[in-house]
Chimera marker file (.cmm) of the C-alpha trace (Angstrom):
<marker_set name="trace">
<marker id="1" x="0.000" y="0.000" z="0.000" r="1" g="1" b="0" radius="0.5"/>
<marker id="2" x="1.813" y="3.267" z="-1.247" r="1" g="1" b="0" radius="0.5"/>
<marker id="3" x="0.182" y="6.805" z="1.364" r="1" g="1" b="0" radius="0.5"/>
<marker id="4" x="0.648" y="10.236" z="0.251" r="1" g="1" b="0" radius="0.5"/>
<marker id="5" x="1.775" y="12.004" z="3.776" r="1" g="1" b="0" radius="0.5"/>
<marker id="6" x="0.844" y="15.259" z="3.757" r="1" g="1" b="0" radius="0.5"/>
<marker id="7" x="2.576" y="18.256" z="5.485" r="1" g="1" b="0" radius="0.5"/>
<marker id="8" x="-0.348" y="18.653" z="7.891" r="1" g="1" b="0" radius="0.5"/>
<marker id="9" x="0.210" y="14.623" z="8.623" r="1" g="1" b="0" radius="0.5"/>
<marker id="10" x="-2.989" y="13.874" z="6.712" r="1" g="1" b="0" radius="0.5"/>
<marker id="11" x="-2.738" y="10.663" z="4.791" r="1" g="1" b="0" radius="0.5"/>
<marker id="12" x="-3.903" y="10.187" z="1.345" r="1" g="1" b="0" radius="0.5"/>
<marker id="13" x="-3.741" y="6.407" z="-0.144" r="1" g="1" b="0" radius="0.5"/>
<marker id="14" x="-2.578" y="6.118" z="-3.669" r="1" g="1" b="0" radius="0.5"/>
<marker id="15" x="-3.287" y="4.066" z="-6.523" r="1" g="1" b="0" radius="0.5"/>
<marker id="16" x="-1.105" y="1.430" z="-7.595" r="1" g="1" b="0" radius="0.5"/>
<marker id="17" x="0.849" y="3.362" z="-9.894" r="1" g="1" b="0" radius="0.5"/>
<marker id="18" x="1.424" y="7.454" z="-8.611" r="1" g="1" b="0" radius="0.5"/>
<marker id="19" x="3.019" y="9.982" z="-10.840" r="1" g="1" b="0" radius="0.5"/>
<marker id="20" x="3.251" y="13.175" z="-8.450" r="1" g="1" b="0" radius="0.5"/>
<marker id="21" x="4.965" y="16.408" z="-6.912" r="1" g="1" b="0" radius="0.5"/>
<marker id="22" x="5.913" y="16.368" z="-3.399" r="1" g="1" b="0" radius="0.5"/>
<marker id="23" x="5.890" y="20.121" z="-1.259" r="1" g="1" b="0" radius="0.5"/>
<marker id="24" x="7.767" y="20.444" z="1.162" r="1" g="1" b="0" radius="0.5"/>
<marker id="25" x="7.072" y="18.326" z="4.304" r="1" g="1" b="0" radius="0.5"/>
<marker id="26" x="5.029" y="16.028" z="2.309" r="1" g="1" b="0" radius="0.5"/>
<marker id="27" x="6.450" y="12.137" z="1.661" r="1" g="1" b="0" radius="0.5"/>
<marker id="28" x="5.903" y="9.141" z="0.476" r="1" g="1" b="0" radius="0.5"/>
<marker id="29" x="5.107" y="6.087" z="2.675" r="1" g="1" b="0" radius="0.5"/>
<marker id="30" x="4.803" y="2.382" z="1.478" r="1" g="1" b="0" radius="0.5"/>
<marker id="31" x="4.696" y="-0.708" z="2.620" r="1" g="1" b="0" radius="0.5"/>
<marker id="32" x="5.870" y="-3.878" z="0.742" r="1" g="1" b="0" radius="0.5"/>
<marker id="33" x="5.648" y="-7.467" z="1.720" r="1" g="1" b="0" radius="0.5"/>
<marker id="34" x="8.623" y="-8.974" z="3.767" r="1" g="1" b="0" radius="0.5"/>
<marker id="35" x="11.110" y="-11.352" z="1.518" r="1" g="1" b="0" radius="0.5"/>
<marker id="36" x="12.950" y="-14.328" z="2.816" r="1" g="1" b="0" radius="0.5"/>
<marker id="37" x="15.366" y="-13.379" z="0.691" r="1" g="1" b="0" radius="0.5"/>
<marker id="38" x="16.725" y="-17.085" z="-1.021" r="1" g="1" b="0" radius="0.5"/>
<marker id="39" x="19.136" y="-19.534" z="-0.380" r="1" g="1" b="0" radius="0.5"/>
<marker id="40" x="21.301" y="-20.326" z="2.737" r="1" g="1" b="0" radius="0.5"/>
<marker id="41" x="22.404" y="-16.619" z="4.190" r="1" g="1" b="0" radius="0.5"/>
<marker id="42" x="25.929" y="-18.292" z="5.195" r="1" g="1" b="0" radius="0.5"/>
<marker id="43" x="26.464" y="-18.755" z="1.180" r="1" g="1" b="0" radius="0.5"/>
<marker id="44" x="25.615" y="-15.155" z="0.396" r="1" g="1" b="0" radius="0.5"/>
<marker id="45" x="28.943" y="-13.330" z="-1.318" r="1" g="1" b="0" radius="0.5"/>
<marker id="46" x="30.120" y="-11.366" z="1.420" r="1" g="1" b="0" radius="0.5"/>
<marker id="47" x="30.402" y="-8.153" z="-1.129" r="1" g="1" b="0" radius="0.5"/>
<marker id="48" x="26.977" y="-7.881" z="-1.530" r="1" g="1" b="0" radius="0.5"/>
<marker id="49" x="26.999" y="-8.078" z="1.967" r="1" g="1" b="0" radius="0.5"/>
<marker id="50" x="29.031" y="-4.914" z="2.476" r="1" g="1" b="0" radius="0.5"/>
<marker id="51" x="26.885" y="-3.559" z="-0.052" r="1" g="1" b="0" radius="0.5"/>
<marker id="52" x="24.060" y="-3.871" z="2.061" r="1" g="1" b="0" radius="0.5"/>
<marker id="53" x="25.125" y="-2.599" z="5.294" r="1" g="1" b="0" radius="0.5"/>
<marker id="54" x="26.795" y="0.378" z="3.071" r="1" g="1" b="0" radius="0.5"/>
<marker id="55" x="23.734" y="1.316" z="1.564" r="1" g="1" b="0" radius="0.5"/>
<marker id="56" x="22.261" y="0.950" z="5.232" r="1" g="1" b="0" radius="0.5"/>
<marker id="57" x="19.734" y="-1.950" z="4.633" r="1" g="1" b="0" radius="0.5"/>
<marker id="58" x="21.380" y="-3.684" z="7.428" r="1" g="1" b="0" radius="0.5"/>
<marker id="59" x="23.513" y="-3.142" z="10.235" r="1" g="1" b="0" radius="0.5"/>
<marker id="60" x="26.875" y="-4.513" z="10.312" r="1" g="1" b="0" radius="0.5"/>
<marker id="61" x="25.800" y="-6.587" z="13.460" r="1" g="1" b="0" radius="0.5"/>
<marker id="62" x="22.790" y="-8.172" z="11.237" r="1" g="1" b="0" radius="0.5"/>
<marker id="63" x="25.892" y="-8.929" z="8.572" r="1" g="1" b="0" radius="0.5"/>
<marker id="64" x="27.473" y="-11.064" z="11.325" r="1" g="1" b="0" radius="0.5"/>
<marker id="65" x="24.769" y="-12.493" z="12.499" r="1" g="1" b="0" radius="0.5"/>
<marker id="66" x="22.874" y="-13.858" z="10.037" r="1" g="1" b="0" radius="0.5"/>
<marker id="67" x="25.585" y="-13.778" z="7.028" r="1" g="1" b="0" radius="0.5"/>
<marker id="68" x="28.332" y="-14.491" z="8.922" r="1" g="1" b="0" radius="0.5"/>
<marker id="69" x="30.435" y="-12.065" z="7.245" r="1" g="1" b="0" radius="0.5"/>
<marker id="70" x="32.822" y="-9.746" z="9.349" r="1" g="1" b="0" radius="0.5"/>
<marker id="71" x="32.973" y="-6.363" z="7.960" r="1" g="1" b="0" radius="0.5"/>
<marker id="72" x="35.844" y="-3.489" z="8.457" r="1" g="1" b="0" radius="0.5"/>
<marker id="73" x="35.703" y="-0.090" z="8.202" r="1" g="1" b="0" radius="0.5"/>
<marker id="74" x="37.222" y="0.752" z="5.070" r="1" g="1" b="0" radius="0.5"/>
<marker id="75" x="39.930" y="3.353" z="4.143" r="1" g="1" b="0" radius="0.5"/>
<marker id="76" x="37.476" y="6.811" z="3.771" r="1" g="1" b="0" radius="0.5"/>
<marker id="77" x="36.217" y="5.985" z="7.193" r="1" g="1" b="0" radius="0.5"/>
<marker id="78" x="32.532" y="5.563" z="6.093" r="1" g="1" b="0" radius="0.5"/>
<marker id="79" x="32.085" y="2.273" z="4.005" r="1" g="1" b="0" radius="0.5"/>
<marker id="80" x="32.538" y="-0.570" z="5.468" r="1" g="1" b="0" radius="0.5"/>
<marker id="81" x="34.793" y="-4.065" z="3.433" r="1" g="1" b="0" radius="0.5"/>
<marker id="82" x="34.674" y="-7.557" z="3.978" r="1" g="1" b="0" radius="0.5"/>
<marker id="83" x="37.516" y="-8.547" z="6.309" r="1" g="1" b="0" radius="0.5"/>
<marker id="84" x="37.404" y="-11.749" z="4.676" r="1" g="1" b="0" radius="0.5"/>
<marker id="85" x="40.189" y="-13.512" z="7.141" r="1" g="1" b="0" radius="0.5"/>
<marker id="86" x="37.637" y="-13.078" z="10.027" r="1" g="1" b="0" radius="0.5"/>
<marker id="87" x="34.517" y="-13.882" z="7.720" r="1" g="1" b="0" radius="0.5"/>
<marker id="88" x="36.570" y="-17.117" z="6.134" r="1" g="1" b="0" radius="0.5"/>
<marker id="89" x="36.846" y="-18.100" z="10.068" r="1" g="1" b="0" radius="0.5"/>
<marker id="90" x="33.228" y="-17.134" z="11.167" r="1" g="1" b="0" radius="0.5"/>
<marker id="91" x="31.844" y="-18.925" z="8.361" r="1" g="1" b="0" radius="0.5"/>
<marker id="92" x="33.734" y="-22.290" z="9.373" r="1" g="1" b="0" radius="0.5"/>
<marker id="93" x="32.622" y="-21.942" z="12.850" r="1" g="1" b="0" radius="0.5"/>
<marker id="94" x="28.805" y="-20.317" z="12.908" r="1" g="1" b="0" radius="0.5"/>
<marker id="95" x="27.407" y="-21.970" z="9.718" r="1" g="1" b="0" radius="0.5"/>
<link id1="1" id2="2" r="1" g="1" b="0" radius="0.2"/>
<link id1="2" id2="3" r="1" g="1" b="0" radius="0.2"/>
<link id1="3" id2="4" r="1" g="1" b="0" radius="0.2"/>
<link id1="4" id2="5" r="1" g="1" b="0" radius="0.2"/>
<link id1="5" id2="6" r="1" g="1" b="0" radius="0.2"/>
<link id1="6" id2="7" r="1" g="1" b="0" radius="0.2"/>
<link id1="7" id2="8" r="1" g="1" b="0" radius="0.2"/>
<link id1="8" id2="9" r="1" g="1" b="0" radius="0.2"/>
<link id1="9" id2="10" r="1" g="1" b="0" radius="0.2"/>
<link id1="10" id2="11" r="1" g="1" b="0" radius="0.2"/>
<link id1="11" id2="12" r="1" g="1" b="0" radius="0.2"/>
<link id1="12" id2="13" r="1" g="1" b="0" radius="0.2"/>
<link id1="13" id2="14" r="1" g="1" b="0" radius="0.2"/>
<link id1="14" id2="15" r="1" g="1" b="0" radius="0.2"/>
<link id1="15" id2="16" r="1" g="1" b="0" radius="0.2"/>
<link id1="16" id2="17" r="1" g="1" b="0" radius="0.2"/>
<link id1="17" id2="18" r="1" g="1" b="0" radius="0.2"/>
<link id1="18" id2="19" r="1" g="1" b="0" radius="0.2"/>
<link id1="19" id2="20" r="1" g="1" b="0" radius="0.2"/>
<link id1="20" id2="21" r="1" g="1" b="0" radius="0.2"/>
<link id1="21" id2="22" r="1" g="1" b="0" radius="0.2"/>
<link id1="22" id2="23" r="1" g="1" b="0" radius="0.2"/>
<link id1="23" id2="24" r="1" g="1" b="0" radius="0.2"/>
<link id1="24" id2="25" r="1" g="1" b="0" radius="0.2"/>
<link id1="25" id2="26" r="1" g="1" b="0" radius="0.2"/>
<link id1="26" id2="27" r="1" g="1" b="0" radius="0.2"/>
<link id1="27" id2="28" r="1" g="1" b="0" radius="0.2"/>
<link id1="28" id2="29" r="1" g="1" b="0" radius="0.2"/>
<link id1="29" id2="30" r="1" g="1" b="0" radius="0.2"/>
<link id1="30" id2="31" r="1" g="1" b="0" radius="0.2"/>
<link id1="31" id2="32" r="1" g="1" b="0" radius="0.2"/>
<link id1="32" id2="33" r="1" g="1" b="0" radius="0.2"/>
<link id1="33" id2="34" r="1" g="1" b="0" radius="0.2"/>
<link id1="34" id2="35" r="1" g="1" b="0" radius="0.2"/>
<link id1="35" id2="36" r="1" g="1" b="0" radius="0.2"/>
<link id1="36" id2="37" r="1" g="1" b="0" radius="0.2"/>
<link id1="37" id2="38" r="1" g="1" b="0" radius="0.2"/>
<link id1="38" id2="39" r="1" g="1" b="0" radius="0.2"/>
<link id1="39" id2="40" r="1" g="1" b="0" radius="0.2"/>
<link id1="40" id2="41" r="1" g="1" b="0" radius="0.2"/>
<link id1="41" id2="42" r="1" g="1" b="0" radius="0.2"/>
<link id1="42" id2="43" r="1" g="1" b="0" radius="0.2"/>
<link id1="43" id2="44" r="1" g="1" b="0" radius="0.2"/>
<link id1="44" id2="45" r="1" g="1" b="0" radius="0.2"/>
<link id1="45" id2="46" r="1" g="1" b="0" radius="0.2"/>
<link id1="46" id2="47" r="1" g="1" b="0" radius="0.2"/>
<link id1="47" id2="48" r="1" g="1" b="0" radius="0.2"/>
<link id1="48" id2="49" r="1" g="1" b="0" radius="0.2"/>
<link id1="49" id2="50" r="1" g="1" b="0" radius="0.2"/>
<link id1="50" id2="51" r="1" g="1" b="0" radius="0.2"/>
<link id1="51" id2="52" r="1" g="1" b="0" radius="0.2"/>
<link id1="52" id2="53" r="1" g="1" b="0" radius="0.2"/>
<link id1="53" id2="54" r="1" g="1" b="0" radius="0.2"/>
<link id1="54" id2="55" r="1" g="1" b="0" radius="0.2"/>
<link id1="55" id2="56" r="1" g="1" b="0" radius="0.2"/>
<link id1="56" id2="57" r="1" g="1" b="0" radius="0.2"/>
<link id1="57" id2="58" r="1" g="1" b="0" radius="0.2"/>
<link id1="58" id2="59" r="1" g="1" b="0" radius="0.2"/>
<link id1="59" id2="60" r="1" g="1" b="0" radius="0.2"/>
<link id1="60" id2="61" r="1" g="1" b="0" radius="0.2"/>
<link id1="61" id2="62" r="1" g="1" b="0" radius="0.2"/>
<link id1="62" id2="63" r="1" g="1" b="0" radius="0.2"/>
<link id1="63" id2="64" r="1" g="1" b="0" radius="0.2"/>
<link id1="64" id2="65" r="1" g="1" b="0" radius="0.2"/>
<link id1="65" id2="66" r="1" g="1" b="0" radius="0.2"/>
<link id1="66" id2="67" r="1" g="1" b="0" radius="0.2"/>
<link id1="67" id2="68" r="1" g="1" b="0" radius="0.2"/>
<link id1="68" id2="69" r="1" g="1" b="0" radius="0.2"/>
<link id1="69" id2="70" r="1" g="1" b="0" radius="0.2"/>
<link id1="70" id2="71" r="1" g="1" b="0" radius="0.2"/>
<link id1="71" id2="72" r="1" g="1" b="0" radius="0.2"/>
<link id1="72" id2="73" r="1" g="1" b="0" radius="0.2"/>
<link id1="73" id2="74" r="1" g="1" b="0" radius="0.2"/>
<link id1="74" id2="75" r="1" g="1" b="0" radius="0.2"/>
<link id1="75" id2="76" r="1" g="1" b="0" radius="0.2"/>
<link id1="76" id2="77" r="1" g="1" b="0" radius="0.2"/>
<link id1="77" id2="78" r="1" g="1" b="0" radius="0.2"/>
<link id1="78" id2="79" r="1" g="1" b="0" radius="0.2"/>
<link id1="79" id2="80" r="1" g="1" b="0" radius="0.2"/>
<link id1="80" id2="81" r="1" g="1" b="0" radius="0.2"/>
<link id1="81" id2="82" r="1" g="1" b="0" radius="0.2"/>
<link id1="82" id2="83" r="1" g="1" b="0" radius="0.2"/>
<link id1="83" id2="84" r="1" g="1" b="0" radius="0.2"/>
<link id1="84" id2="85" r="1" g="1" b="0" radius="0.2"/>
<link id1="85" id2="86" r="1" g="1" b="0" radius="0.2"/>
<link id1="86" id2="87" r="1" g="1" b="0" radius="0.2"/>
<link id1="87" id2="88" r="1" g="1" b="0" radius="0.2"/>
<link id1="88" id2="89" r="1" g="1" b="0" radius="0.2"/>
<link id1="89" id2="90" r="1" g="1" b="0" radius="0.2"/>
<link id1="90" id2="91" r="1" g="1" b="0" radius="0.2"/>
<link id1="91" id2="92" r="1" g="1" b="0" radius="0.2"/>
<link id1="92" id2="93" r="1" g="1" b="0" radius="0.2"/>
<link id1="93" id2="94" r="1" g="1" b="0" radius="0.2"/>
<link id1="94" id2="95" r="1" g="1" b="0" radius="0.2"/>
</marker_set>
């Protein structure tokens, strides 16, 4: 279901398929259904990973935890990289 917030906090419901302007303090709300996702997580490649967590889908703890990939902070101080000595161990270990 895709909601038209308005600046006064009103809600508006959309159709399926919006083409619109937003003012400011207005946004667009939605809600999608959840995914599994596919496949084991353990098997995931850990770049996508990093990907992920660098695009801020999930956190870097949710990387270890259900990926089992161990993530550094990379060299601009804001990304993160696979450490993929610690994710090569945590793999053998947690999967």
């Amino acid at each position: 279901t895709t909601w038209k917030r308005h600046a006064n906090k009103e809600m508006e419901k959309l159709p399926s398929s919006y083409d619109g302007v937003l003012n400011s303090g207005e946004a667009i709300e939605l809600t999608t259904c959840g995914g599994g996702g596919y496949g084991d997580p353990s098997l995931r490649d850990p770049n996508r990973v990093a990907s992920a967590v660098n695009r801020q889908w999930i956190s870097e703890e949710k990387a270890e935890e259900i990926y089992y990939v161990k993530l550094k902070l990379a060299e601009n101080g804001i990304d993160y990289t696979v450490n993929a000595q610690a994710t090569e161990q945590l793999r053998s270990v947690g999967a």
